[in-house]
C-alpha positions in Angstrom: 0.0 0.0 0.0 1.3 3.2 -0.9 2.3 5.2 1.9 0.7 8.8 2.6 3.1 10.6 4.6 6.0 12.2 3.6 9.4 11.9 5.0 13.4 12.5 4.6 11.7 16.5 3.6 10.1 14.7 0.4 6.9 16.8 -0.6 3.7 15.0 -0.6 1.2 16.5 -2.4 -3.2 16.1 -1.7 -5.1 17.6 -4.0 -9.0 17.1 -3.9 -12.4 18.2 -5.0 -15.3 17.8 -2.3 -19.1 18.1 -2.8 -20.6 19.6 0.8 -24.2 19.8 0.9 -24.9 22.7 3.9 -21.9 25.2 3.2 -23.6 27.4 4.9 -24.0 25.3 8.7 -27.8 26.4 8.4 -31.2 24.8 10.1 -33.7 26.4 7.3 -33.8 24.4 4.4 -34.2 28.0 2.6 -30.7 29.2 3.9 -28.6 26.1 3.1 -26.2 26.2 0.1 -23.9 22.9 -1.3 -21.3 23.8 -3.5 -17.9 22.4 -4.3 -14.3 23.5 -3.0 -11.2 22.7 -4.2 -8.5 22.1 -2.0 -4.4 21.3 -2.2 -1.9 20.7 0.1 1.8 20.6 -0.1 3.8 18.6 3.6 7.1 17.9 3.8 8.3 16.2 7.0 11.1 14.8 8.6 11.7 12.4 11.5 15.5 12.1 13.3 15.6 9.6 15.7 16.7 9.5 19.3 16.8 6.3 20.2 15.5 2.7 18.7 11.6 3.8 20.3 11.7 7.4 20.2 12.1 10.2 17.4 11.0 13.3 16.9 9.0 14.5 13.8 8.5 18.0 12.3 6.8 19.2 9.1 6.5 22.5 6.8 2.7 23.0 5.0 1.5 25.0 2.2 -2.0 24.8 1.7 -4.9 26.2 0.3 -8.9 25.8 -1.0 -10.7 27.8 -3.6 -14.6 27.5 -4.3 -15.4 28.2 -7.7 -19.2 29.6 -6.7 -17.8 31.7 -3.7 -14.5 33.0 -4.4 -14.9 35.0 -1.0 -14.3 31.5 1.1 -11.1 31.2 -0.6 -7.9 31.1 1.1 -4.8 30.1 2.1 -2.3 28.6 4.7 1.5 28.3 5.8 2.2 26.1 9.0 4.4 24.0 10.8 4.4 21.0 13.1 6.5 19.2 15.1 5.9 16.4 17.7 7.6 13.5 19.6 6.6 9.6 18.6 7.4 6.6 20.8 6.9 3.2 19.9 6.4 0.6 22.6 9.3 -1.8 21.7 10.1 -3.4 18.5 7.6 -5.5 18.3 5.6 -4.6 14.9 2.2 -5.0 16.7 3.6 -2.1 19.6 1.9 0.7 20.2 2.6 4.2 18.8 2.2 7.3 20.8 2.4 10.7 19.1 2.4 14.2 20.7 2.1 17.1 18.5 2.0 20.9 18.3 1.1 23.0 15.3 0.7 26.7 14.2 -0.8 28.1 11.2 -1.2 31.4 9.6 -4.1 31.7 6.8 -4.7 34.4 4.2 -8.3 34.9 3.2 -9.9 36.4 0.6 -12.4 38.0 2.8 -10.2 40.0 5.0 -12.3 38.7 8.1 -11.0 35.4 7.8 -7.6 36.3 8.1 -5.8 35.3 11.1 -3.6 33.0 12.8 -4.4 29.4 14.6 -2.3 26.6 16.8 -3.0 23.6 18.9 -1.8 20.7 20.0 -2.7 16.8 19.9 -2.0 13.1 20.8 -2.9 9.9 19.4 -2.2 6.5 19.8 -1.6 4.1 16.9 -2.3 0.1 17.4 -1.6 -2.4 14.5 -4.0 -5.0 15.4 -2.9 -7.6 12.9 -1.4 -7.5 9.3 -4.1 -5.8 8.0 -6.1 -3.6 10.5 -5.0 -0.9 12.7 -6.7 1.4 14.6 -5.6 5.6 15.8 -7.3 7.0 18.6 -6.9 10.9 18.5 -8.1 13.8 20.2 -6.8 17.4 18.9 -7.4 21.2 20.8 -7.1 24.1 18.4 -7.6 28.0 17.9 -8.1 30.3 15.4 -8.2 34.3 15.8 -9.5 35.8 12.9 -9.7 39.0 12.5 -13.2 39.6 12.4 -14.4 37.9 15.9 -17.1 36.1 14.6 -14.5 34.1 12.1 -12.8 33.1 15.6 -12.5 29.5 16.2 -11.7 27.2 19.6 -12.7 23.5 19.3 -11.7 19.9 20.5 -12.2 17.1 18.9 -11.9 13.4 19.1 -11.7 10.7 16.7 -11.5 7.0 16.9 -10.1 5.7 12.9 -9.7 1.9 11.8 -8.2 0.9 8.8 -8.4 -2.3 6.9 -5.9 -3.8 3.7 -8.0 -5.1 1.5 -5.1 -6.1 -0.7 -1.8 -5.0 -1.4 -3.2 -2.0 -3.1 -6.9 -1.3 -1.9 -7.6 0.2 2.3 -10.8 1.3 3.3 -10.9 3.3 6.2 -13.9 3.9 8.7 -13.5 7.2 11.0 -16.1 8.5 14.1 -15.1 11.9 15.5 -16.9 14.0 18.5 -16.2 18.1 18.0 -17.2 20.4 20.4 -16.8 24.0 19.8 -17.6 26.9 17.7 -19.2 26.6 14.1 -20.2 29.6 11.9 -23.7 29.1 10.8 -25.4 31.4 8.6 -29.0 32.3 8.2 -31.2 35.3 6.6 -33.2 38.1 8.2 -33.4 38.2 12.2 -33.4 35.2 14.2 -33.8 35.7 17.4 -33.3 32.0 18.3 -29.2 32.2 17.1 -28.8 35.5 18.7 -29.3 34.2 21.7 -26.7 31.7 21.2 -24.3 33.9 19.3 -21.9 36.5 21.2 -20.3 37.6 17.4 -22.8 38.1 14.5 -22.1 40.0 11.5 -23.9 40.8 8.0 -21.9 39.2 4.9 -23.0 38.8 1.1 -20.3 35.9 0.5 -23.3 33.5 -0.7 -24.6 36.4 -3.1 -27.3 37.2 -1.1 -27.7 39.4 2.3 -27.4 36.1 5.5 -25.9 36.7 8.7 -23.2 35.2 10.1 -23.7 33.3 13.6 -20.6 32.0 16.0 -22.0 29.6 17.8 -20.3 26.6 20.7 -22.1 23.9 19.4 -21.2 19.5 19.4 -20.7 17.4 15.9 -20.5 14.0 15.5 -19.4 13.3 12.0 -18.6 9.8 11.1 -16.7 9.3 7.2 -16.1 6.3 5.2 -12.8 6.4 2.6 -11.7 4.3 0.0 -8.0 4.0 -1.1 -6.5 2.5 -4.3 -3.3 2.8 -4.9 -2.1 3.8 -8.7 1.5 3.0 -8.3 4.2 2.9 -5.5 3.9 6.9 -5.2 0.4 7.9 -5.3 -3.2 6.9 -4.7 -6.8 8.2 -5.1 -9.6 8.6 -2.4 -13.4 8.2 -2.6 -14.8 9.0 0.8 -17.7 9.8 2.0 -18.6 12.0 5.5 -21.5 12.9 7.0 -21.5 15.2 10.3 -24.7 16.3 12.5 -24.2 19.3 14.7 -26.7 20.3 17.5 -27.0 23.1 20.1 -30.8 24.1 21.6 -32.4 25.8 18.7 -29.4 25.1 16.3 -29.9 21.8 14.5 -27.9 20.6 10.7 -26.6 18.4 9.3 -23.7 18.5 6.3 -22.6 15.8 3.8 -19.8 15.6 2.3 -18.2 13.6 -1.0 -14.5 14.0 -2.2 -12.0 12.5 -4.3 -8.7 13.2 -3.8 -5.3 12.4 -5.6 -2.1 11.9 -3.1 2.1 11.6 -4.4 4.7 11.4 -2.9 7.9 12.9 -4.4 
């Protein structure tokens, strides 16, 4: 199977094309907009080892996602992360532990969106046999934006397994649990998000007057990928994700479809 993550500083490069049904995070079947955003993202990495269980593991980004319909949600990003791993003995079926910090900064199209983000997380890596193996994650982030209601603080956590089909076939099977803010969007006055929101503000992004609600809300999203690997350097991924976010009168759900293209230099 062709391996995703880049290493010895050689780029790996995601690009993808994903379908979202609810762009806009909105409870009013009126208000919700799907459209389709491009994304691409450039990571090269390196590991130097400490010892035979320990190393330590940084990595330089470039990213960036453009939607054709809404050029205004376009952007871009620069960040870096670095991170110890320890594997529990030599043993192929040992544990991995991975602690991480990161730190973006993201340019925006719409000057509001601008603004800088980091956060930390740790996961735990188990090969349960040949062919499955199974991360457990959880991840804190921030973002400050320079419009307040663009501002972001959020955990989540996320329990993956992963299955060889064959040499060159994986499919993948991912339930996460997010709880923090979400931008939903909605037109006229609601006095039901108000009362949730402490950072509103008016934008035409979508074409059309809606106003934008920061809200702390939960998601449970659960996705579904499938891998097939083109040669020893790249691979393409159908997945699917669905995610269902609720908070008193806030209630949505989004769907997702992507296929993405991954090589490694």
């Amino acid at each position: 199977m062709v391996s995703l993550h880049a290493d010895d500083w050689a780029p790996n490069l995601t690009v993808a094309a994903t379908w979202e049904s609810n762009v806009t995070n909105a409870n009013v079947s009126s208000d919700q907009i799907d459209s389709i955003r491009l994304n691409g993202n450039l990571v090269a990495a390196q590991r130097y080892a400490l010892t035979r269980d320990d190393a330590l593991q940084v990595a330089l980004r470039l990213g960036g996602e453009w939607w054709p319909r809404y050029n205004g949600l376009s952007s871009g990003l620069l960040g870096a992360r670095g991170g110890w791993r320890h594997q529990f003995g030599a043993d192929p079926l040992a544990p991995v532990v991975m602690i991480e910090g990161f730190a973006d900064a993201v340019a925006a199209k719409d000057t509001g969106r601008r603004g800088a983000g980091a956060g930390a997380a740790v996961s735990v890596r188990k090969r349960l046999n040949d062919l499955t193996r199974a991360t457990f994650s959880h991840e804190v982030g921030w973002f400050d934006a320079r419009y307040g209601v663009y501002d972001r603080g959020a955990s989540e956590t996320s329990l993956e397994l992963e299955r060889d089909l064959s040499p060159l076939m994986r499919v993948t099977l991912t339930g996460r649990f997010r709880d923090g803010d979400v931008v939903s969007y909605a037109e006229g006055t609601r006095p039901d998000l108000i009362a949730l929101a402490p950072q509103r503000i008016e934008t035409d992004i979508f074409g059309r007057t809606l106003t934008a609600h920061r809200i702390d809300a939960r998601t449970w999203g659960a996705r579904a990928a499938f891998v097939r690997a083109l040669d020893d350097d790249s691979a393409i991924v159908l997945a699917y994700e669905w995610r269902g976010t609720r908070r008193q009168a806030l209630s949505f759900s989004n769907s997702l479809v992507s296929i993405s293209l991954v090589h490694q230099f």
